[in-house]
N, C-alpha and C positions, 0 to 999 in steps of 0.2 A: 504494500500500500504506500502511495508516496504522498496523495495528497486527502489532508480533511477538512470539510466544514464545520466549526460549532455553531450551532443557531439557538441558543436555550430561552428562554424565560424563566425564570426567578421560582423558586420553593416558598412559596409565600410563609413569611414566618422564620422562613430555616436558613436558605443560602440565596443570596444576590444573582442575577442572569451571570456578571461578572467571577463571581467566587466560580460557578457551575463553570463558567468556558476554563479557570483555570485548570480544574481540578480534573474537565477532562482530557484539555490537553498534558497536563502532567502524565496521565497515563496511558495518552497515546505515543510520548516520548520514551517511555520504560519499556513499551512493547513492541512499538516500531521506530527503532533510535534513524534520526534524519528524517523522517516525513515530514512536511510541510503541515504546519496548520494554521488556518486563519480563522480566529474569532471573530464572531457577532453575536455580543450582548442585544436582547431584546425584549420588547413588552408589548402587549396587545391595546396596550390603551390606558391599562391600569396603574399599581404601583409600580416606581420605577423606569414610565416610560421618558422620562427627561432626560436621565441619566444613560439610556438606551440607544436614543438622539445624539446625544451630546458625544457617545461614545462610538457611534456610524457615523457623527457628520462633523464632528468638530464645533468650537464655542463658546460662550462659555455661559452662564449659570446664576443670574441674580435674586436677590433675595426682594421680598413685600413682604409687609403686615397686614396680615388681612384677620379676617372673622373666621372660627372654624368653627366646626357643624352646631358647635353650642353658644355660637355668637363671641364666645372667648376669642381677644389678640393672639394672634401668634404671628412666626416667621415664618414663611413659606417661598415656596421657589420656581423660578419659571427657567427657560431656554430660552438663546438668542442665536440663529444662527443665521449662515450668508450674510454675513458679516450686519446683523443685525435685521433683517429683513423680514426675517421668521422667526415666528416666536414660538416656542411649546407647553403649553399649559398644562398640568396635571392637576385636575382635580380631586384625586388622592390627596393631595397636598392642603389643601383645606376642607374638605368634606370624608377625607379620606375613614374607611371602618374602623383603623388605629385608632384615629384621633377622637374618637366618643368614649375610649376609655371601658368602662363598665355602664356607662351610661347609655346603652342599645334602645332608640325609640326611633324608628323613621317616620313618626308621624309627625314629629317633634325637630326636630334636626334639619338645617337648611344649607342650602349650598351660595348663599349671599356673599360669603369668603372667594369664592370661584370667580362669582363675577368681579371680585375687585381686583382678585390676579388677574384678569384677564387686561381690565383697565388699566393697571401698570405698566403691562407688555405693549399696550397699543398707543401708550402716552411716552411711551420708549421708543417712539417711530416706528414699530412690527408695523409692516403692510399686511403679513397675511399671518393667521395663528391658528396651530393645529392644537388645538382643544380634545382633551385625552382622557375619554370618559370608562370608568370601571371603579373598584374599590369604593366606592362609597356609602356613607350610612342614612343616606338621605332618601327619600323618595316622592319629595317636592317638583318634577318634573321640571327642575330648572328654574321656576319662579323667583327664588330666592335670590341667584345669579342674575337673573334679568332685570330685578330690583336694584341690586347695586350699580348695574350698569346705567341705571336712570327708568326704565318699565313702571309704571302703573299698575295696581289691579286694585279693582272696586268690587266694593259687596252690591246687593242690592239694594241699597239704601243710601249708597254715593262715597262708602268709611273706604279710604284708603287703607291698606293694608299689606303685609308680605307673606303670602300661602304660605303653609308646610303643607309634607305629607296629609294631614289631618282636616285641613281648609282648603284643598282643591275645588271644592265644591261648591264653595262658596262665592269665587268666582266671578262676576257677573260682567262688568268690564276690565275691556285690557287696552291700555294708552303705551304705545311707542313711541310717540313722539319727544319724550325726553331724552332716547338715547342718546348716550356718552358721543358727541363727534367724531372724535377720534378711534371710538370703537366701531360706529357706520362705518368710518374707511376701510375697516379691514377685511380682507377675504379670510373666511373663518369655515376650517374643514373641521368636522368631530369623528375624532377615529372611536372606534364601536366594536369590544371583543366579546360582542355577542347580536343574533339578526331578531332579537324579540320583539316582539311590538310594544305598543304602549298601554295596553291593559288585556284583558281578558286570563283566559287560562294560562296561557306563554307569556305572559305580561310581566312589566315588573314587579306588581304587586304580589301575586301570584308566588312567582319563579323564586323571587332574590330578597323579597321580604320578609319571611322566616329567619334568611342567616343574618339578618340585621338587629335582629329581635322583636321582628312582630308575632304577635298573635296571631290565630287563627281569625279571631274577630277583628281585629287591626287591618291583615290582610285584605277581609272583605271589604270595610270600610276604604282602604284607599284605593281599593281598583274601580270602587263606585265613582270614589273621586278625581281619579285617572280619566274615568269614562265622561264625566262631566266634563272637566276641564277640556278635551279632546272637542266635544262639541263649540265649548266658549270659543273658543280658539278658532275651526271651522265658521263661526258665527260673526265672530269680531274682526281678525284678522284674515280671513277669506285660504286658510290652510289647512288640508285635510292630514294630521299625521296620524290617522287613528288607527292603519296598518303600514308603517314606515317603517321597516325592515332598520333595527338597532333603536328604532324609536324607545321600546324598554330599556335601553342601558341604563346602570348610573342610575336608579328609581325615575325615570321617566324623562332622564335628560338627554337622551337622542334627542326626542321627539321635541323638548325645550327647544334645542339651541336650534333645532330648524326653524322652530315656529317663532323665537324672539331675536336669534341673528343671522338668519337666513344661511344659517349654515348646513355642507353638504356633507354628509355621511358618511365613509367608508370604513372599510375591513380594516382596522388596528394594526394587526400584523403587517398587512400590504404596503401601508405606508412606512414604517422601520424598514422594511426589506428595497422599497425603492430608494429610501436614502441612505441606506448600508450598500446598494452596489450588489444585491444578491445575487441576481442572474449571472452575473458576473463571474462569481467568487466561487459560484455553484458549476459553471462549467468545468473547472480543472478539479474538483474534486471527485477522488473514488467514493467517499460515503461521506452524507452528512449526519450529523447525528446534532438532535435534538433534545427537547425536555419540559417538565412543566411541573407542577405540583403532582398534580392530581387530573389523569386522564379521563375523562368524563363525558354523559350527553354534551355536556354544554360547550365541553371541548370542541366536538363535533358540529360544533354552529358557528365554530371560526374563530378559535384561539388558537392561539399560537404553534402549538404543534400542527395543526392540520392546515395551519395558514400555510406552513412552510413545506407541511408534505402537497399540499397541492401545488405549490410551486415548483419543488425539486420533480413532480410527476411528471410536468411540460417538459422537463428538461432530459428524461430518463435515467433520472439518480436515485437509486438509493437513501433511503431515510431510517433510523434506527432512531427511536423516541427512549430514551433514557426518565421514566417519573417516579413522583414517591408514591403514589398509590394508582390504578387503575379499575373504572367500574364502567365500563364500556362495553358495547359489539363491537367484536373484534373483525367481523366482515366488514362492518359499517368504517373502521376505522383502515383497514388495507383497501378498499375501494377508494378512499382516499386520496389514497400513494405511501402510505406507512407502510414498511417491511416486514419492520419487529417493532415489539413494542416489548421493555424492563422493565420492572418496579427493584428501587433497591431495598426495600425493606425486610430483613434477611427471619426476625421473629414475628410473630403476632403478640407485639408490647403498644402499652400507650403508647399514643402522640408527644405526650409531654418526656418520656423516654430516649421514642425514636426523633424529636429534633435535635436532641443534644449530639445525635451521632449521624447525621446527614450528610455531611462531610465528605467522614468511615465508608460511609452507604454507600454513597455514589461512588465513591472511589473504588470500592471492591467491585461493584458491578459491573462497570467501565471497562476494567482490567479483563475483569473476565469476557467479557462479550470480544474485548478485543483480542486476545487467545484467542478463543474460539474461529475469528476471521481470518487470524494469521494460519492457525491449524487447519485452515480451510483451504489457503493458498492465496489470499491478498496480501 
């Protein structure tokens, strides 16, 4: 074997997209000494994806104080890149699930902080800003960001106000015409690592509400108010995102930042991969090998692992998925373009156990699978 791809995303919790490209080119080095390999740290939109940016395109990395998801200051960080031109938002960064602590209410929780990084990046001259929605504990459909940006929204009674989760429903008018100037100039993409829509069953409510800590009644409630809002919005602002394919990211902030910044959608992974150069980097390699937390449905709707095995498919590469757990079809996931697919968790111990030894894991796995390829004759 002489040459390889790393393409990973991040162990949520455990090891960095970065730590992962080390750790397997370490032992692509021990087992095929002189092969070539080239990293590409990446993210699908969620946590990490600045840093992911920054490390495919070069940059550099400044900091705002903004509001996180519980109205608290904090520090948070954006991208600059093309020599300032583009900017990268992650919303992780103030809405992110971390950052509520133990404090888990998405009905409660806003993403107002989002919008004010967003506003530092476009009052920094960004012309255009890719807005990188996932990890978060919010399920305000964006409202909150679109408040700080300058947005409106009325009750029926005329009370101005800023939604959560829990007052989508409420609703009744929505005024744009205070946005931020400098925020209209911008062309504003939202990368999306997942195709849900904006309520119903596959919704955000639904889907991604639970691991934020809603209720089972919480749940119902905000997809009612998903469903409402979806209307306001068709009604007020003359925009249908009610099956907008990523519309569910982020608790309903696809479908937000289409309907308050005219922003366009895409697959997460796609765009890391177009500003890493991946076709590229993918042609001279014998195998790529990939990674993720946790292989899954939702994987299968356009995260990262399968963002990159549908790519490497076009190209006729080989793709080997390195994760810490998988619960998948395994047809669904080689129809793909997946080869193989490893978990490296070598007992059945807790989580709280096996992050401490992730590392270990990945490491042993790696090695071995790479034996095995050598034993093979690559």
């Amino acid at each position: 074997m002489k040459n390889v791809l790393i393409v990973p995303d991040s162990f949520k919790g455990t090891l960095s997209s970065m730590q992962i490209c080390d750790i397997m080119a370490g032992c692509v080095g021990r087992v095929f000494p002189g092969c070539g390999v080239r990293k590409i740290p990446v993210a699908d939109g969620g946590e990490g994806s600045v840093d992911a940016f920054l490390a495919a395109a070069g940059g550099e990395k400044l900091a705002a104080e903004v509001s996180g998801p519980w109205g608290e200051r904090r520090k948070a960080y954006f991208g600059l890149l093309d020599g300032g031109k583009t900017a990268v938002v992650e919303m992780a960064q103030a809405a992110g699930l971390p950052l509520a602590g133990g404090r888990l209410d998405p009905e409660r929780t806003t993403t107002y902080g989002v919008g004010e990084l967003m506003l530092s990046a476009a009052r920094r001259g960004a012309a255009n800003i890719v807005l990188c929605l996932g990890g978060s504990a919010t399920n305000d459909a964006g409202c909150g960001a679109a408040a700080a940006a300058g947005a409106r929204f009325y009750r029926a009674g005329g009370e101005s106000f800023i939604p959560t989760g829990a007052t989508l429903g409420e609703v009744e008018r929505i005024d744009l015409s205070g946005l931020d100037p400098a925020l209209r100039r911008c062309n504003i993409s939202a990368m999306c690592d997942i195709d849900n829509p904006m309520y119903g069953p596959d919704g955000a409510a639904f889907v991604f509400g639970p691991q934020k800590g809603a209720s089972p009644e919480a749940v119902g409630r905000m997809d009612a108010g998903l469903r409402r809002l979806s209307d306001t919005i068709r009604r007020e602002l003359g925009a249908d995102v009610s099956a907008l394919p990523g519309g569910g990211a982020a608790g309903g902030m696809g479908a937000g930042a289409a309907a308050f910044f005219s922003a366009k959608l895409r697959p997460g992974i796609d765009t890391v991969l177009d500003a890493a150069g991946f076709d590229g980097a993918a042609a001279g390699a014998d195998v790529i090998f990939t990674g993720e937390g946790r292989l899954d449905a939702q994987s299968l709707r356009g995260k990262a692992v399968i963002g990159v095995a549908r790519r490497a498919a076009r190209l006729g590469k080989p793709v080997i998925a390195i994760t810490g757990g998988a619960d998948y079809g395994a047809e669904a996931a080689w129809a793909e373009g997946l080869t193989a697919v490893f978990t490296i968790n070598r007992l059945p111990q807790d989580f709280s156990v096996l992050s401490g030894r992730s590392g270990e894991n990945l490491a042993f796995t790696m090695e071995n699978v790479l034996r095995a390829l050598k034993a093979a004759g690559m």
